[in-house]
N, C-alpha and C positions, 0 to 999 in steps of 0.2 A: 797590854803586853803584846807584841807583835810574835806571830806563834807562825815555825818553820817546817814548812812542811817538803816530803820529796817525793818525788817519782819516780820509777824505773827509766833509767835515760834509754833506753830500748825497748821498741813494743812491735806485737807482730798484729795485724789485722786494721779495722779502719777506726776504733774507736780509741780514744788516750786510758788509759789503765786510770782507776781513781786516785788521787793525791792522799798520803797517810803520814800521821802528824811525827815527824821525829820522837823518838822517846827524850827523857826530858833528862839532864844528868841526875844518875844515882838512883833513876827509877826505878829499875832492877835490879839495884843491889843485892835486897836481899834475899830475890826468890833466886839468881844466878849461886850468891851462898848458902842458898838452902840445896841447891839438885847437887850440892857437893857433897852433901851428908849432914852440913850441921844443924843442930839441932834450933828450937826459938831459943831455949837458955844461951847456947851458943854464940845467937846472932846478939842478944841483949850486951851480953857481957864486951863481944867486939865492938859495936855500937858504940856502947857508953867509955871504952876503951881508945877509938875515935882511929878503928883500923878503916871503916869503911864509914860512906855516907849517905842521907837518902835522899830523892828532890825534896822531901819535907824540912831537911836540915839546909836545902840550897836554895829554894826559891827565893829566898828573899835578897840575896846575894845576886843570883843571878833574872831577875825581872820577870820572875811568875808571880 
């Protein structure tokens, strides 16, 4: 799988900033709905409800 990585397109000094890998889709889903409040019961229930998704439900779809 060819893996995408970016870099700040602006840098100050003489050396290039290191390259950091994109986040992957859905990777964060569910820590970004957890600093909302919900609880794991919460996230399971959405989950399996099929409001949100995770890379683990995508990679395979998308070439990880």
């Amino acid at each position: 799988a060819v893996k995408k990585l970016v870099r700040q397109p602006i840098f100050v000094g003489d050396e290039l900033p290191e390259y950091n890998m994109a986040p992957m889709l859905g990777e964060h889903s569910e820590e970004i709905i957890r600093s909302l409040g919900y609880s794991n019961e919460d996230l399971e229930k959405m989950h399996e409800a099929g409001v949100y998704n995770t890379w683990e439900d995508l990679k395979d779809q998308h070439g990880g």
